[in-house]
N, CA, C and O atoms as CSV, one atom per row, in Angstrom:
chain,resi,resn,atom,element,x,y,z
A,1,UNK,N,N,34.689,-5.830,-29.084
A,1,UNK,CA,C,34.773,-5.594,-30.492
A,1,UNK,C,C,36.238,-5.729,-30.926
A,1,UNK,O,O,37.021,-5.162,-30.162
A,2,UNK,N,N,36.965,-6.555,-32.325
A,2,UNK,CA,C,37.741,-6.714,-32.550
A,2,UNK,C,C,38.469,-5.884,-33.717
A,2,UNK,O,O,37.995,-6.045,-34.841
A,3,UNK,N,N,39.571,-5.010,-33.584
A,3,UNK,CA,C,39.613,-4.508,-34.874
A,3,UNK,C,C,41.378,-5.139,-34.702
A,3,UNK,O,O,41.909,-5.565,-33.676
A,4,UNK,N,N,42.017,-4.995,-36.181
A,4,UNK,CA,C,43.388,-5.587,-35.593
A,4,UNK,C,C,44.064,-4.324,-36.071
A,4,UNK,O,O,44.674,-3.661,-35.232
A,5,UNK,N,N,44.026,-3.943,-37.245
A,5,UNK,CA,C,45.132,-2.371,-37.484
A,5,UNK,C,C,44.351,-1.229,-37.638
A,5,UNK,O,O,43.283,-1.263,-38.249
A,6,UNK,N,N,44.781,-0.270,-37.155
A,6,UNK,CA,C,44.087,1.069,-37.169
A,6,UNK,C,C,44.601,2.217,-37.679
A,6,UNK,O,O,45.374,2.832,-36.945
A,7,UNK,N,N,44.338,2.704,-38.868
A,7,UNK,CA,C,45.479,3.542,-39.188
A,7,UNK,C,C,45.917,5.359,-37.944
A,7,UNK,O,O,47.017,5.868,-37.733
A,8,UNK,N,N,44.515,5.802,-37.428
A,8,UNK,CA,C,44.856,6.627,-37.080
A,8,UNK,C,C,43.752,7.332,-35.822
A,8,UNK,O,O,42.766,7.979,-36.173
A,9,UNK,N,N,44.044,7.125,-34.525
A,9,UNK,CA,C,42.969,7.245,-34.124
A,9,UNK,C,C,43.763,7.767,-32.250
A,9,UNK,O,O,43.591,8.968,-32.042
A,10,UNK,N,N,44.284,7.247,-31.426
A,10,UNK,CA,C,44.719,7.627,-30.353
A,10,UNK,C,C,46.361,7.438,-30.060
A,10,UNK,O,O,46.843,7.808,-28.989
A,11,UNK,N,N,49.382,6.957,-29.539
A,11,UNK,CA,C,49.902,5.663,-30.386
A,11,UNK,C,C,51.907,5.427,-29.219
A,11,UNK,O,O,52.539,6.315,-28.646
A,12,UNK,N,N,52.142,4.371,-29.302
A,12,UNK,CA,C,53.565,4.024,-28.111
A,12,UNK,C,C,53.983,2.852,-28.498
A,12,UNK,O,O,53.440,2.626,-29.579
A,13,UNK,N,N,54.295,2.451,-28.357
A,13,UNK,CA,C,54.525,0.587,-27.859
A,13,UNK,C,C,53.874,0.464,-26.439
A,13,UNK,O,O,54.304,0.158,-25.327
A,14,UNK,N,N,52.465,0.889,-27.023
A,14,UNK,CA,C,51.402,0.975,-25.580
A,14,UNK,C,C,51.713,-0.697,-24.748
A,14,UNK,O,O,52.120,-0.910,-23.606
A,15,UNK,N,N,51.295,-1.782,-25.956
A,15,UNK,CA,C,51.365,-3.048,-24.949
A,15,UNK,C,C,52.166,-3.391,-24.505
A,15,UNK,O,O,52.132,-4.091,-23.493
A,16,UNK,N,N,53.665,-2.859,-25.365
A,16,UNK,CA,C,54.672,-3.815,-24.615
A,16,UNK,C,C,55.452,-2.919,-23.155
A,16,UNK,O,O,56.194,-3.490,-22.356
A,17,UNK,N,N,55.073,-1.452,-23.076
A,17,UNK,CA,C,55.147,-0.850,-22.387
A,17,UNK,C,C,54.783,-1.057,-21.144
A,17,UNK,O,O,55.543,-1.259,-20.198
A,18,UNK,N,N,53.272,-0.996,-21.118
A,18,UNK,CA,C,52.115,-1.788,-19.784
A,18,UNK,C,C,52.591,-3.177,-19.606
A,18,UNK,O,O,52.717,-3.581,-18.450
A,19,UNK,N,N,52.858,-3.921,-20.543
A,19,UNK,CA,C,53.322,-5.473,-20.384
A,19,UNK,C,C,54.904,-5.501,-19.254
A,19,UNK,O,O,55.381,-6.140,-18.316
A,20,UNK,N,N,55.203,-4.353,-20.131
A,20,UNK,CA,C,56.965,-4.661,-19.227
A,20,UNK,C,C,56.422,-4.111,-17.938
A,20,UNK,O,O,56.709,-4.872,-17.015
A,21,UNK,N,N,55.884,-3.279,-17.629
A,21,UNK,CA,C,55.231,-2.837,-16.080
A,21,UNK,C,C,56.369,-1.420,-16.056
A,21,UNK,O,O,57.220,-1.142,-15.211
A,22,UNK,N,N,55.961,-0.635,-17.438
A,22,UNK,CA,C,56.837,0.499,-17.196
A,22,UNK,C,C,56.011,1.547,-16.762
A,22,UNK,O,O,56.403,2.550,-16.165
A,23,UNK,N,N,54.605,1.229,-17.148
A,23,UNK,CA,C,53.089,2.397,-16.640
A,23,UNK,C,C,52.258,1.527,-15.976
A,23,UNK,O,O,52.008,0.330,-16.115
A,24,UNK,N,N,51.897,2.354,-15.250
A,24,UNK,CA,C,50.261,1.449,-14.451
A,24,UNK,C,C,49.405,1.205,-15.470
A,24,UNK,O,O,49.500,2.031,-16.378
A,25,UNK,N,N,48.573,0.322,-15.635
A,25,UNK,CA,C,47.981,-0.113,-16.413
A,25,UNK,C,C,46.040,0.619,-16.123
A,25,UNK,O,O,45.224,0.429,-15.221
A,26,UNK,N,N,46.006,1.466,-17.427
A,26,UNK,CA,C,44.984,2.271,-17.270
A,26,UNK,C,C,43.053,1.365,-17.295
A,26,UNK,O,O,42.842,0.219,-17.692
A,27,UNK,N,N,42.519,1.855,-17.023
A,27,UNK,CA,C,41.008,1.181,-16.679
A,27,UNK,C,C,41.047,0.704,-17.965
A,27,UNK,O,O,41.546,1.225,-18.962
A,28,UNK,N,N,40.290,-0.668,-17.803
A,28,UNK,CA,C,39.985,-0.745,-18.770
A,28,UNK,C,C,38.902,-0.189,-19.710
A,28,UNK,O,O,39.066,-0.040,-20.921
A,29,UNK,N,N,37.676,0.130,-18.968
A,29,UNK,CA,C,37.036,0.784,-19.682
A,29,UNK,C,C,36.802,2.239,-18.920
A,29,UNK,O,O,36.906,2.295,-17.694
A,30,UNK,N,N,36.498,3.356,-19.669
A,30,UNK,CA,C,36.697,4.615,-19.218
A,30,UNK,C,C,35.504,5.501,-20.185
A,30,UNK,O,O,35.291,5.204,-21.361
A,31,UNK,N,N,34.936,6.391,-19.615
A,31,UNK,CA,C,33.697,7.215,-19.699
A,31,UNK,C,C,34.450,8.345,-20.271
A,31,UNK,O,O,35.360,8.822,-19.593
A,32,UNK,N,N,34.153,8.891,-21.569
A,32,UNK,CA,C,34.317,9.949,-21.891
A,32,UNK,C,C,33.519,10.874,-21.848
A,32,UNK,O,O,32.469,10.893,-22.491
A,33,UNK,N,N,34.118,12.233,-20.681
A,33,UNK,CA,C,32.998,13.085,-20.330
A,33,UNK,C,C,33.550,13.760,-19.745
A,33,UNK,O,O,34.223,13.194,-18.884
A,34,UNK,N,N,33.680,15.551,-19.781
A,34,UNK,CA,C,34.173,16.390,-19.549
A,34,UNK,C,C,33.291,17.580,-19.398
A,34,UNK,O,O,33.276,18.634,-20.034
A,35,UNK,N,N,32.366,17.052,-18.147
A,35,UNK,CA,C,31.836,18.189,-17.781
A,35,UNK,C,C,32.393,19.404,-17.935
A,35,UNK,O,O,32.132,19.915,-19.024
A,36,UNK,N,N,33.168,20.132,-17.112
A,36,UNK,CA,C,33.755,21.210,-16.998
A,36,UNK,C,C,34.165,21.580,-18.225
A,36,UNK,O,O,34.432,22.698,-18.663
A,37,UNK,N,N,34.181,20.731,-18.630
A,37,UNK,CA,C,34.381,21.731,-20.604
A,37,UNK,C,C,33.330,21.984,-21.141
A,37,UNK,O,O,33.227,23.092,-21.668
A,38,UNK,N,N,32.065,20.942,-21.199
A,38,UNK,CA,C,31.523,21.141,-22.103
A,38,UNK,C,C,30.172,21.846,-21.550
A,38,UNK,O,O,29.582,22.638,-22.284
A,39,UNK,N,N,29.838,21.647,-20.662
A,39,UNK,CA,C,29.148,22.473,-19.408
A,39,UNK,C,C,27.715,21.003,-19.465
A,39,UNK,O,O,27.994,19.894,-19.011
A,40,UNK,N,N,26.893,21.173,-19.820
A,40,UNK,CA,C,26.017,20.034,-20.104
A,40,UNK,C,C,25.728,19.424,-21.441
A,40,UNK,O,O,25.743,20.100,-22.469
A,41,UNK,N,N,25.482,18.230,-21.422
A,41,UNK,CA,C,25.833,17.333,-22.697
A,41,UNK,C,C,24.281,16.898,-23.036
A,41,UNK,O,O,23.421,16.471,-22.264
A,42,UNK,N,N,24.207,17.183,-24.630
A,42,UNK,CA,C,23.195,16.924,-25.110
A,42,UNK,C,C,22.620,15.450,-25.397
A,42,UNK,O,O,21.416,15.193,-25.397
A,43,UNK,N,N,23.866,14.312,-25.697
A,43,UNK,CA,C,23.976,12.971,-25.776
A,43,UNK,C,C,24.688,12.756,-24.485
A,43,UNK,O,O,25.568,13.341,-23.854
A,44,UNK,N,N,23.916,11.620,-24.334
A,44,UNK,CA,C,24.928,10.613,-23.137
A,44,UNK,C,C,26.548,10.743,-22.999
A,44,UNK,O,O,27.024,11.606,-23.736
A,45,UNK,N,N,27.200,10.246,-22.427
A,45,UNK,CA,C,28.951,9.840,-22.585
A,45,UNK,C,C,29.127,9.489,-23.426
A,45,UNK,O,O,28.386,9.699,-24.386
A,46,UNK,N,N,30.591,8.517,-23.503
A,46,UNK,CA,C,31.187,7.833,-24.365
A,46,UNK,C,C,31.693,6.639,-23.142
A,46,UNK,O,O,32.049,6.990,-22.017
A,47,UNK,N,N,31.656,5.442,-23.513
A,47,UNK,CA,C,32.073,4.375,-22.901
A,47,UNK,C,C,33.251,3.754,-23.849
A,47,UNK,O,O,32.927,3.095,-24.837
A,48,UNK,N,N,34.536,3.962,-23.548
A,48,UNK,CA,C,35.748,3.672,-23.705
A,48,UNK,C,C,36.504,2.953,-23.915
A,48,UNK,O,O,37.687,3.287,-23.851
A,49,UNK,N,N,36.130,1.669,-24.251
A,49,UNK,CA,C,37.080,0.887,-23.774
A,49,UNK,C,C,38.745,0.645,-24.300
A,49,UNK,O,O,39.106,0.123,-25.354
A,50,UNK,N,N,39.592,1.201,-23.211
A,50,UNK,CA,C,40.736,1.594,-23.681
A,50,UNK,C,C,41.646,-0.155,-23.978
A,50,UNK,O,O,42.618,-0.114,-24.732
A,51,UNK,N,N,41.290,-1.408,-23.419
A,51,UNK,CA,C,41.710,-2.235,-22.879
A,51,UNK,C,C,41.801,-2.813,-24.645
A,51,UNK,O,O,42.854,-3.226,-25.130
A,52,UNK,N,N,40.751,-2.748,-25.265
A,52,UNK,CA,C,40.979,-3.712,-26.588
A,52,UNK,C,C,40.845,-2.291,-27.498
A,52,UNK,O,O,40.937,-2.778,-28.625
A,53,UNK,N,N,40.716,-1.117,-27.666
A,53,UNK,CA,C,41.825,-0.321,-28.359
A,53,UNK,C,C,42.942,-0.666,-28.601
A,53,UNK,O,O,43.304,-0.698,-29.777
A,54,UNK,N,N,44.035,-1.117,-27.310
A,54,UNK,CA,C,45.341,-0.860,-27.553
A,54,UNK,C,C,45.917,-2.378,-27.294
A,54,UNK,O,O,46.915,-2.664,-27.956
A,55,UNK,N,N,45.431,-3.326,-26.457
A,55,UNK,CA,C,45.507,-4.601,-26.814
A,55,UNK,C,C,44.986,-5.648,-27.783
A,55,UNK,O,O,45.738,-6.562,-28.122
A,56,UNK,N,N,43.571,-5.563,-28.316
A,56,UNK,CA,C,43.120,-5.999,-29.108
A,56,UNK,C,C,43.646,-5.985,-30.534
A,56,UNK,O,O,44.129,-6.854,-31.259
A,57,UNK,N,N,43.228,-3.946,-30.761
A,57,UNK,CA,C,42.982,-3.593,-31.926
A,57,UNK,C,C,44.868,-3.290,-32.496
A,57,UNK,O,O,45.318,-3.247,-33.641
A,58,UNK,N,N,45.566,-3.132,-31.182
A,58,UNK,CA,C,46.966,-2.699,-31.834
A,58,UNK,C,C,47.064,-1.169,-31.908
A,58,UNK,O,O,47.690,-0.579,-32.788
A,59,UNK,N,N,46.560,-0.726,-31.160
A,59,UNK,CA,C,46.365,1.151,-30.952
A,59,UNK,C,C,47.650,1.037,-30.538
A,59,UNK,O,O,47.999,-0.027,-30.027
A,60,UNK,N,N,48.563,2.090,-30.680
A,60,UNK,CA,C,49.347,3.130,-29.569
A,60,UNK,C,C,48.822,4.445,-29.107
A,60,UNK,O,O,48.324,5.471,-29.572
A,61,UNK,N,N,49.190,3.895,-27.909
A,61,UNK,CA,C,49.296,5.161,-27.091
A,61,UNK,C,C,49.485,6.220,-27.975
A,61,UNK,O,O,48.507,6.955,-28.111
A,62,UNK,N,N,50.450,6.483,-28.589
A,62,UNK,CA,C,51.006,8.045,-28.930
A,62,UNK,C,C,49.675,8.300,-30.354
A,62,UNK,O,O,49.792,9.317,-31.037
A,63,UNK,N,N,48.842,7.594,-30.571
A,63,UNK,CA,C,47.942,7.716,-31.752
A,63,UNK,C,C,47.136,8.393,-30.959
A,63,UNK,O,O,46.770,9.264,-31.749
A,64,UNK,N,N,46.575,8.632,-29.934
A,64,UNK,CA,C,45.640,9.432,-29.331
A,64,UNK,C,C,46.248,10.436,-28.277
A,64,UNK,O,O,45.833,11.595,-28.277
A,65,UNK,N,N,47.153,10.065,-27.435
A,65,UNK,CA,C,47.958,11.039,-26.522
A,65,UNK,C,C,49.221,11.544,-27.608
A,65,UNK,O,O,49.952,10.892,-28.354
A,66,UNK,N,N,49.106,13.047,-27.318
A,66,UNK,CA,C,50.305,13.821,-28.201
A,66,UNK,C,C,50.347,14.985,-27.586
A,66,UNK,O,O,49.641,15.399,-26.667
A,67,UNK,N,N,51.280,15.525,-28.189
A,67,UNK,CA,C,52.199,16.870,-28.095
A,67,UNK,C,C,53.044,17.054,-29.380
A,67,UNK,O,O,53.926,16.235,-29.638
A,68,UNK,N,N,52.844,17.910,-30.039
A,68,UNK,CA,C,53.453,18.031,-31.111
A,68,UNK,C,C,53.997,19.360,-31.432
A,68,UNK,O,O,53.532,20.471,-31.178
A,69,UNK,N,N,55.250,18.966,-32.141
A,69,UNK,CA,C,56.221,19.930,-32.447
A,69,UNK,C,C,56.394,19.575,-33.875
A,69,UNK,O,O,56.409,18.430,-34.325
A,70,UNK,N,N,56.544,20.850,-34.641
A,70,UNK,CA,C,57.296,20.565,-36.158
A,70,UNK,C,C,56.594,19.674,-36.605
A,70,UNK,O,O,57.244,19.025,-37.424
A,71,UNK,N,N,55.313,19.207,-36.453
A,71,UNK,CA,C,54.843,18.383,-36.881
A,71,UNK,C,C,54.814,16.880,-36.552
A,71,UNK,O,O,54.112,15.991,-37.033
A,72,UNK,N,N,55.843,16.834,-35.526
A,72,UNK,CA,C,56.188,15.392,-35.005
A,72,UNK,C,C,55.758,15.687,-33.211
A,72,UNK,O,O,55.949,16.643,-32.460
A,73,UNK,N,N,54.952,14.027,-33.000
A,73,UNK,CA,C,54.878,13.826,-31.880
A,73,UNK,C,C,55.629,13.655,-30.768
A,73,UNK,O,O,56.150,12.541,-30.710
A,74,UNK,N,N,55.805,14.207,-30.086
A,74,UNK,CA,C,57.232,14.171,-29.024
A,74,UNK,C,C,56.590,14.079,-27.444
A,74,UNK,O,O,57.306,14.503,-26.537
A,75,UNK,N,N,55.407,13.594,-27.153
A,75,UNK,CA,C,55.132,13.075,-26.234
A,75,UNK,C,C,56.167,12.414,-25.389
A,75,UNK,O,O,56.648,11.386,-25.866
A,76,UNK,N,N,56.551,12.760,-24.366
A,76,UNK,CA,C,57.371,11.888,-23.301
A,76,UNK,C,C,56.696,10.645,-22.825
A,76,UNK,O,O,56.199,10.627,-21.699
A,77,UNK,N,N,56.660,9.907,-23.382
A,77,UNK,CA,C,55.681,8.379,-22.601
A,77,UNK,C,C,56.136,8.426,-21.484
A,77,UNK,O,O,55.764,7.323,-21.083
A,78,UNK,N,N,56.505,8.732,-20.912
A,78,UNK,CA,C,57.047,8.738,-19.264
A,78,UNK,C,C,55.852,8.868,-18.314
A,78,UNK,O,O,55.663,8.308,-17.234
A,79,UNK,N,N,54.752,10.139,-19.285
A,79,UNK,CA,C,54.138,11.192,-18.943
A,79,UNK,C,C,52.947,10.014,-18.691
A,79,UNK,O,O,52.099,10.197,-17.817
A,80,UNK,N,N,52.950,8.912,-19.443
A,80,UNK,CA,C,51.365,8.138,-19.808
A,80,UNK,C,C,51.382,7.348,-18.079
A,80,UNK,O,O,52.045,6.351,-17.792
A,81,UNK,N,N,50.587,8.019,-17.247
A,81,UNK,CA,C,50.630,7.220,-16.381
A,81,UNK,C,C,48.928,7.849,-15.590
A,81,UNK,O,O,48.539,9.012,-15.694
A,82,UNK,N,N,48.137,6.683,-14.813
A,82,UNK,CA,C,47.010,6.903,-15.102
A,82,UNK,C,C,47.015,8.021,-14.206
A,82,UNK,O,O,47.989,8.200,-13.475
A,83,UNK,N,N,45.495,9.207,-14.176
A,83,UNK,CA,C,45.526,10.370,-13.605
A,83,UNK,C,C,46.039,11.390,-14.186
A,83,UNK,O,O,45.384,12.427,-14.287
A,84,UNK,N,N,47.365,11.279,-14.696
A,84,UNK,CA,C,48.203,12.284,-14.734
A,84,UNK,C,C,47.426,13.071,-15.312
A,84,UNK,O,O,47.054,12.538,-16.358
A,85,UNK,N,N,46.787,14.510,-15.121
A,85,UNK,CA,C,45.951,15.488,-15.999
A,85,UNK,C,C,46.575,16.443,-17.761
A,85,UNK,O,O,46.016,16.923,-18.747
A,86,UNK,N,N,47.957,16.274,-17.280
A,86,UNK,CA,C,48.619,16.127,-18.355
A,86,UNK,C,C,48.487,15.902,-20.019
A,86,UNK,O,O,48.681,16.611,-21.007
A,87,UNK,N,N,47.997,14.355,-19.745
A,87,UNK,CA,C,47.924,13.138,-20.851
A,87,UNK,C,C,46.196,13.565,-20.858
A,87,UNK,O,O,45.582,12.808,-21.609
A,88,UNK,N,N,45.605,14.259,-20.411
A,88,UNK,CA,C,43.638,14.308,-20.722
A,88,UNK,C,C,44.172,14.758,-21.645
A,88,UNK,O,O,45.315,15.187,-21.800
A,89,UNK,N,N,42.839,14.616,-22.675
A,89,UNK,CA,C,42.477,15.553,-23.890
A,89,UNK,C,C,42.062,16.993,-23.682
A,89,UNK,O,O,42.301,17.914,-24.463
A,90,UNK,N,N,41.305,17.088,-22.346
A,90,UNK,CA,C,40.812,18.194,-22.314
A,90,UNK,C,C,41.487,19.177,-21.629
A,90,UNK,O,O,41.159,20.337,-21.382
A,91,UNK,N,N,42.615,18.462,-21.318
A,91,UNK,CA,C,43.630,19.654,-20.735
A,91,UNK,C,C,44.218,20.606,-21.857
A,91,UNK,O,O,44.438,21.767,-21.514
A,92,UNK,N,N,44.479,20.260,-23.074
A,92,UNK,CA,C,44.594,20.969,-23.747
A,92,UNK,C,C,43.560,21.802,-24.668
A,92,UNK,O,O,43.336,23.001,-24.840
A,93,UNK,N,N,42.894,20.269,-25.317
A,93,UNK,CA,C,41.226,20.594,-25.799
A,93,UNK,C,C,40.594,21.337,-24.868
A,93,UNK,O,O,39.609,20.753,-24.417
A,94,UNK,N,N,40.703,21.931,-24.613
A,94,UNK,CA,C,40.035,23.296,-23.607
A,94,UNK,C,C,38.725,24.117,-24.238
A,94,UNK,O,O,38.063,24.555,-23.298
A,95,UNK,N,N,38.331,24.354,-25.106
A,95,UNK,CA,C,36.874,24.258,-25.484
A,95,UNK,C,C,36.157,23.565,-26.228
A,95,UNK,O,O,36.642,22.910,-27.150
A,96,UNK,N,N,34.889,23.589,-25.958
A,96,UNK,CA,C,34.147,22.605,-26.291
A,96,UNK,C,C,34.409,22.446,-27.420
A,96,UNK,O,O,35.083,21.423,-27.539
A,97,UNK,N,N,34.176,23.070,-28.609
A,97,UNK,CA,C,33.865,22.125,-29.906
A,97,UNK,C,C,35.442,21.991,-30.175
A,97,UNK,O,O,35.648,21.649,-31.339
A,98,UNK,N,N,36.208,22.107,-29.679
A,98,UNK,CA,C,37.458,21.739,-30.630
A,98,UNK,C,C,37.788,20.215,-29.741
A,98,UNK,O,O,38.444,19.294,-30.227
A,99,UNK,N,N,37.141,20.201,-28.274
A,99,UNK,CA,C,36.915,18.613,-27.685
A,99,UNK,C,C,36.470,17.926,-28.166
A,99,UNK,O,O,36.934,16.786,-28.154
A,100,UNK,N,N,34.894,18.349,-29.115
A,100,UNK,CA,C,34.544,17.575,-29.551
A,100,UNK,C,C,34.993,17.025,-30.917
A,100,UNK,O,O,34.929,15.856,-31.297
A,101,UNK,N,N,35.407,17.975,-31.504
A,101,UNK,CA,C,35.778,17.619,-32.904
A,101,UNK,C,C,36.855,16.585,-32.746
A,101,UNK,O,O,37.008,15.732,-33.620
A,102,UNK,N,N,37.616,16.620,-31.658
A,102,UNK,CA,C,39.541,15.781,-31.322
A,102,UNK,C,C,38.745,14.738,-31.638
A,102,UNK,O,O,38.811,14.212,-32.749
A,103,UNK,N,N,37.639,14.195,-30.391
A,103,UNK,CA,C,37.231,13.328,-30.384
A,103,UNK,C,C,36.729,12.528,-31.565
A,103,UNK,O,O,37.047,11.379,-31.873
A,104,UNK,N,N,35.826,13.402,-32.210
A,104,UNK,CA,C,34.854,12.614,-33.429
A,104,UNK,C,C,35.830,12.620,-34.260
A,104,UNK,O,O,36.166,11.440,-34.162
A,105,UNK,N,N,36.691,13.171,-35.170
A,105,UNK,CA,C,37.759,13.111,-35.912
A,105,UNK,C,C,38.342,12.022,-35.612
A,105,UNK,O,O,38.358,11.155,-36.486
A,106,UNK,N,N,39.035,11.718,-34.210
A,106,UNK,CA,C,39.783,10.606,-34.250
A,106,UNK,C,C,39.277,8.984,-34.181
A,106,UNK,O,O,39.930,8.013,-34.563
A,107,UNK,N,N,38.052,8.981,-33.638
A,107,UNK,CA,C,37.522,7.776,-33.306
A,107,UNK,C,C,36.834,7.252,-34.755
A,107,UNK,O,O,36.855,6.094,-35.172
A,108,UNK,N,N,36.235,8.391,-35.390
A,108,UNK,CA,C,35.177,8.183,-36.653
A,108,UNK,C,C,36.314,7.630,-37.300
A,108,UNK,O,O,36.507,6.414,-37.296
A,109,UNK,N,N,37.203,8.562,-37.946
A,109,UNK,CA,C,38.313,8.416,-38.909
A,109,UNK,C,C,38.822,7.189,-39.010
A,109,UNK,O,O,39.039,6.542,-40.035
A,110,UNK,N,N,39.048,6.827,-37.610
A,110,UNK,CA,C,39.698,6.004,-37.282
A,110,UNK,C,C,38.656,4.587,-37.753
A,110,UNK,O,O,39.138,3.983,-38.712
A,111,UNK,N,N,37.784,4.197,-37.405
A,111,UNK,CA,C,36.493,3.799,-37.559
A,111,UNK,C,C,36.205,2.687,-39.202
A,111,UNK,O,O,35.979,1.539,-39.586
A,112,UNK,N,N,36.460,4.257,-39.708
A,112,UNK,CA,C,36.030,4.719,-40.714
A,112,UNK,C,C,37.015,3.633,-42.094
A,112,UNK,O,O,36.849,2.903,-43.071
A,113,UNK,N,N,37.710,4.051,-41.497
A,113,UNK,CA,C,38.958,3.470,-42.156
A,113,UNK,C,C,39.402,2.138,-41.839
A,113,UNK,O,O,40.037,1.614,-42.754
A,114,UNK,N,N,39.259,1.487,-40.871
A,114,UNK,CA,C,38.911,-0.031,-40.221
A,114,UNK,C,C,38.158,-0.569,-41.394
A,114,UNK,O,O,38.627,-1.462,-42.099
A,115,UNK,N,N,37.010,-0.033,-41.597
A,115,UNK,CA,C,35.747,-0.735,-42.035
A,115,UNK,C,C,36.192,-0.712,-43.928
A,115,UNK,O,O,36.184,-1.752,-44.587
A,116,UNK,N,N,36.402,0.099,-44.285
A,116,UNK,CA,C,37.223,0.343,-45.287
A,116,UNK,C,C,38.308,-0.287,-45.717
A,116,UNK,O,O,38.816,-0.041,-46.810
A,117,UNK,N,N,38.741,-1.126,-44.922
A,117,UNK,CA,C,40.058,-2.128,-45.018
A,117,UNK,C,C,39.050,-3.702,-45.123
A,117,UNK,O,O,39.562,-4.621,-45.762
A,118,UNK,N,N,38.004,-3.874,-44.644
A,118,UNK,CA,C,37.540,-4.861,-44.339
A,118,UNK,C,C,37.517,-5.338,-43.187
A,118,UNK,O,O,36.820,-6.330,-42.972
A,119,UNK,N,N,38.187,-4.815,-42.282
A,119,UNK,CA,C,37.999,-5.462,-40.786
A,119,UNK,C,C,36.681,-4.467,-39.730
A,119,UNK,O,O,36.136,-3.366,-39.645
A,120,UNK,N,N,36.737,-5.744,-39.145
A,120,UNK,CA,C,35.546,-5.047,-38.322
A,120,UNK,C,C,35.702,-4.073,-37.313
A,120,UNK,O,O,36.788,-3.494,-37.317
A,121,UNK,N,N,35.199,-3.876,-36.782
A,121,UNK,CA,C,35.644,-1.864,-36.394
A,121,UNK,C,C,34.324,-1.485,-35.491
A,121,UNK,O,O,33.218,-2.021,-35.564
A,122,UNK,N,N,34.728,-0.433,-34.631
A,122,UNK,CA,C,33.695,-0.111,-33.750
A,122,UNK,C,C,32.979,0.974,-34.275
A,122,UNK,O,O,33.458,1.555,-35.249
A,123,UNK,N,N,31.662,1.434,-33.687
A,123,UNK,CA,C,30.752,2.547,-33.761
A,123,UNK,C,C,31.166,3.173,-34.609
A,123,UNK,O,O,32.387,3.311,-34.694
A,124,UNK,N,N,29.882,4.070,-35.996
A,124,UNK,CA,C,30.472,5.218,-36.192
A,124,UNK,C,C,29.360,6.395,-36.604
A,124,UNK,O,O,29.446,7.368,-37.353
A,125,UNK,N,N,28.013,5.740,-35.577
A,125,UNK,CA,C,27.254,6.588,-35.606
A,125,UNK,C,C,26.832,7.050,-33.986
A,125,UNK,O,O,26.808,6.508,-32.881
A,126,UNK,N,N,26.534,8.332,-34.545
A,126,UNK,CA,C,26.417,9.102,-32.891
A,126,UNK,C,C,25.420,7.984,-31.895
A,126,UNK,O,O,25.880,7.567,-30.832
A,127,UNK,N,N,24.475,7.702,-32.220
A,127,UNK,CA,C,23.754,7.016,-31.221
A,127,UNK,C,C,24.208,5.437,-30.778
A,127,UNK,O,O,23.624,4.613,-30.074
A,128,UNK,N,N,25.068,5.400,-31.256
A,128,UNK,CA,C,25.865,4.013,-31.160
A,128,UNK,C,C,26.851,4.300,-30.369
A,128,UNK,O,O,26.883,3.560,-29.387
A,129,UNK,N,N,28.001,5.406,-30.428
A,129,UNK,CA,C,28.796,5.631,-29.414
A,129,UNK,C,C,28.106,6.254,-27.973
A,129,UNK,O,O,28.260,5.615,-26.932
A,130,UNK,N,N,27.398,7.439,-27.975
A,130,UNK,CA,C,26.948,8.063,-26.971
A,130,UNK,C,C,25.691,7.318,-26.279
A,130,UNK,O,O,24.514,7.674,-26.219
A,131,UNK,N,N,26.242,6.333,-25.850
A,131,UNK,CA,C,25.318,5.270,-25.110
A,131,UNK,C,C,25.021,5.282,-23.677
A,131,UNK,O,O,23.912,4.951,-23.257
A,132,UNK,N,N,26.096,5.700,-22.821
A,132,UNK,CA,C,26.325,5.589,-21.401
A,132,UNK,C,C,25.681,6.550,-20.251
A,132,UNK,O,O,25.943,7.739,-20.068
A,133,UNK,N,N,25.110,6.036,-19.797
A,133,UNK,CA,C,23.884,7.348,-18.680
A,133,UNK,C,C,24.869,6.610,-17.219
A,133,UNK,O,O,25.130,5.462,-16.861
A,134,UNK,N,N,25.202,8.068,-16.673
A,134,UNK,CA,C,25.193,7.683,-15.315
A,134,UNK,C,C,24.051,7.129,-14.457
A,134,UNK,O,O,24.248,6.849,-13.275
């Protein structure tokens, strides 16, 4: 799926970052699912694909990974490297509905507002994202 600007959704100089070979370059596609938070899930996963988010669509990194102070993101990109438990959502998002809300807030919004510009844009109904059965 192709989107080209996104106003607000997961943000760095993600490509030219991974391009220069300053981070390992994360899966391309990735399962969103956090057992241990959410204990059992009423919908399927989320299938991810982080690869044309941030190459395709023009995501940064720092639009979805943050830490914020004063209102400003101060993420160490240093930190964006794959594994690191750090950079999860749910390391901080630590209960369920405020996981879920990070999530639907940022992807819908994000979405939302794609489609609203005129460009084409991914999922933004629940049974369209929560597709993925182990």
């Amino acid at each position: 799926m192709r989107m080209k600007t996104i106003a607000s959704f997961c943000a760095l100089v993600a490509v030219g970052a991974f391009a220069a070979g300053g981070f390992a370059d994360p899966p391309a596609v990735m399962i969103l699912s956090k057992p241990q938070v959410f204990g059992s899930l009423s919908r399927p996963a989320v299938r991810f694909t982080h690869g044309a988010h941030a190459a395709i669509a023009g995501v940064s990194c720092l639009t979805c990974h943050h830490v914020y102070k004063d209102g400003k993101n101060v993420l160490d990109v240093s930190t964006l490297t794959v594994g690191n438990p750090a950079i999860q959502c749910a390391t901080c998002h630590t209960r369920p509905r405020d996981l879920e809300q990070s999530f639907h807030q940022l992807c819908i919004t994000c979405h939302d507002t794609a489609k609203a510009q005129g460009k084409v844009t991914g999922p933004r109904a629940c049974g369209d994202c929560h597709t993925w059965n182990r």
